[in-house]
C-alpha positions as CSV (number, residue, x, y, z in Angstrom):
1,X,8.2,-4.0,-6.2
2,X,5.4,-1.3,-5.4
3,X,5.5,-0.6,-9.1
4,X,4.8,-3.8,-10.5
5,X,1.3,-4.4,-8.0
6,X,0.4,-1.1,-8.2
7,X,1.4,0.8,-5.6
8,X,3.3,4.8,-5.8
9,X,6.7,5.2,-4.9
10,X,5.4,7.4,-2.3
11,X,3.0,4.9,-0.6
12,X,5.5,2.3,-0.3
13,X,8.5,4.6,1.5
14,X,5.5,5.8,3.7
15,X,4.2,2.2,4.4
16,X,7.7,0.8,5.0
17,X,8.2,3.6,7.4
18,X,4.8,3.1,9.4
19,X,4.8,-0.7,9.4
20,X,7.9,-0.3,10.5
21,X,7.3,1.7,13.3
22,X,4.2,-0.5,14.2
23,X,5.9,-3.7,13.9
24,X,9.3,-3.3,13.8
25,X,11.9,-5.0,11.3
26,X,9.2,-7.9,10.1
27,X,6.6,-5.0,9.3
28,X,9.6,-3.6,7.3
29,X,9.6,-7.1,5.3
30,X,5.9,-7.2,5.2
31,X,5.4,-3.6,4.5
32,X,4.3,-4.2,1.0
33,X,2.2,-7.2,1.1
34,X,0.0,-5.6,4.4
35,X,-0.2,-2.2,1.9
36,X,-1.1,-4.2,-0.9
37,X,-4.0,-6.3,1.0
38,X,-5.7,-2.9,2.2
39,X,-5.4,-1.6,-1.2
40,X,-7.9,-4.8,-2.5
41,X,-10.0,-4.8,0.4
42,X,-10.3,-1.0,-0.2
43,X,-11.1,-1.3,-4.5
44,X,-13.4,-4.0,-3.3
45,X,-16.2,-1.7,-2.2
46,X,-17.7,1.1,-4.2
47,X,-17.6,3.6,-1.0
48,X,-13.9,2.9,-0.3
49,X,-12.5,2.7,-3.7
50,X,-11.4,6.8,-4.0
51,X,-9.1,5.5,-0.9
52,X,-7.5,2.6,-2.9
53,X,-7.0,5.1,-6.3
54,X,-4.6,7.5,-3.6
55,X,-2.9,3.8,-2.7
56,X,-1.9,3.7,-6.3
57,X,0.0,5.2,-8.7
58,X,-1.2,7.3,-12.1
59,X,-1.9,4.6,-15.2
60,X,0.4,5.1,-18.2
């Protein structure tokens, strides 16, 4: 799922582990769409944007 919006590998077993932790088993669910929200708020503004390229994973 990570792959197809974008997301590494790496930054979805890390978000699944910390949302999680924060939230318990409904952060597990919502994991991915809560990481994927940061990562547009974070490419929607120029001085954030290197944040949202570590969020994602290399282009092809």
């Amino acid at each position: 799922m990570g792959k197809s919006i974008g997301l590494s590998p790496l930054v979805v077993l890390v978000s699944l582990i910390f949302w999680g932790w924060v939230l318990g088993p409904i952060g597990m669910v919502l994991s991915v769409p809560i990481t994927a929200t940061i990562k547009i708020i974070l490419d929607a503004y120029a001085h954030s944007r290197w944040l949202a390229v570590l969020l994602g994973n290399a282009p092809e």
